[in-house]
C-alpha angles and dihedrals in degrees: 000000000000111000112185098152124053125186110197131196116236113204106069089357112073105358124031092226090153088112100045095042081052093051096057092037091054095046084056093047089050095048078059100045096245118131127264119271121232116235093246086064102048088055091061090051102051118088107072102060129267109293087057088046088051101041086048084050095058100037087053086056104043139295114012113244121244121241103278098048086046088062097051092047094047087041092049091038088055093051088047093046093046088050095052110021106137107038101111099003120111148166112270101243116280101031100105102054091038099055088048085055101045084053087051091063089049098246116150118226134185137180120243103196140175088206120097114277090240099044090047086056096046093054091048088051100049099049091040099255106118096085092058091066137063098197142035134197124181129172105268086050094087141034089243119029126191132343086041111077088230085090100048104044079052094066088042090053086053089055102046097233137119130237092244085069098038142097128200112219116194143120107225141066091263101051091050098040085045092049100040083050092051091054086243118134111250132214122179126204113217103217102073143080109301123144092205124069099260092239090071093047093086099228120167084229142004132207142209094204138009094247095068087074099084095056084051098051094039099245120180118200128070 
């Protein structure tokens, strides 16, 4: 196995933003009325972009709001979350030094996100992560996110590379079924967001800590 081109997940892959997701979900639930959400919650509720995050968040609190409230929440959550993305939101540890070592040995790598594009980028700015990657994909970046391959064939396009040399990096059910659909090699951390147990993902390969992906890809440097 030759792996030159890596898409990563973002949410509970790369960056813990679970806290900072809660707080301006939370902000928009109490402007309703509706009670605050637990972390442990929110984590069960990222994966499948904000207005699914935000719909889950309300059904969990009381009536489920009808279209046109749901676009105003997603559309005020996603002000709130822009403004203050990066509060409480960091890198799981590792990430860093392996993804500069993983460049060093002149691998592309891309982020294939549900997130908004411009959140996403947002988020990779602010904790000095942007420079590390050559592509992103968020999920208003394409027609069908993750799950559907779609997604993932569209940060691989970015990139220039083809499924037979890349790997698929995530830690839910989306990220693993998107990338195995897509013929990429997958490899699923343990430590994210997942609402399966991470046996049953699937996954080619699953790892403890994020510093155990340069060993699987081969890397050299370091």
């Amino acid at each position: 196995m030759t792996i030159r081109f890596v898409v990563f997940d973002l949410d509970g892959t790369l960056i813990d933003s679970a806290p900072d997701l809660r707080a301006a979900a939370n902000t928009v639930l109490a402007e309703a009325g509706r009670p605050p959400l637990d972390l442990p919650t929110i984590r069960r509720f990222v994966g499948d972009g904000v207005r699914k995050l935000i719909e889950r968040a309300f059904a969990a609190t009381g009536p489920a709001l009808g279209t046109a409230e749901l676009d105003r929440a997603t559309a005020r959550y996603t002000a709130l979350y822009e403004a203050a993305a990066t509060v409480l939101t960091r890198p799981y540890e590792g990430v860093v030094e392996t993804l500069q070592r993983l460049r060093a040995d002149g691998l592309k790598l891309a982020v294939c996100t549900n997130k908004p594009a411009q959140a996403a980028g947002i988020v990779l700015a602010e904790l000095g992560l942007a420079p590390l990657f050559d592509a992103v994909s968020g999920g208003d970046s394409v027609a069908r996110r993750k799950p559907d391959p779609a997604h993932v064939l569209d940060a691989l396009e970015r990139l220039g590379g083809s499924p037979r040399a890349a790997a698929m990096v995530g830690d839910n059910e989306h990220d693993i079924a998107a990338g195995k659909a897509a013929g990429l090699f997958t490899i699923a951390v343990t430590y994210g967001y997942a609402r399966v147990p991470y046996p049953e993902l699937g996954a080619d390969r699953l790892i403890d800590r994020f510093d155990a992906l340069a060993a699987i890809l081969g890397t050299r440097s370091g």
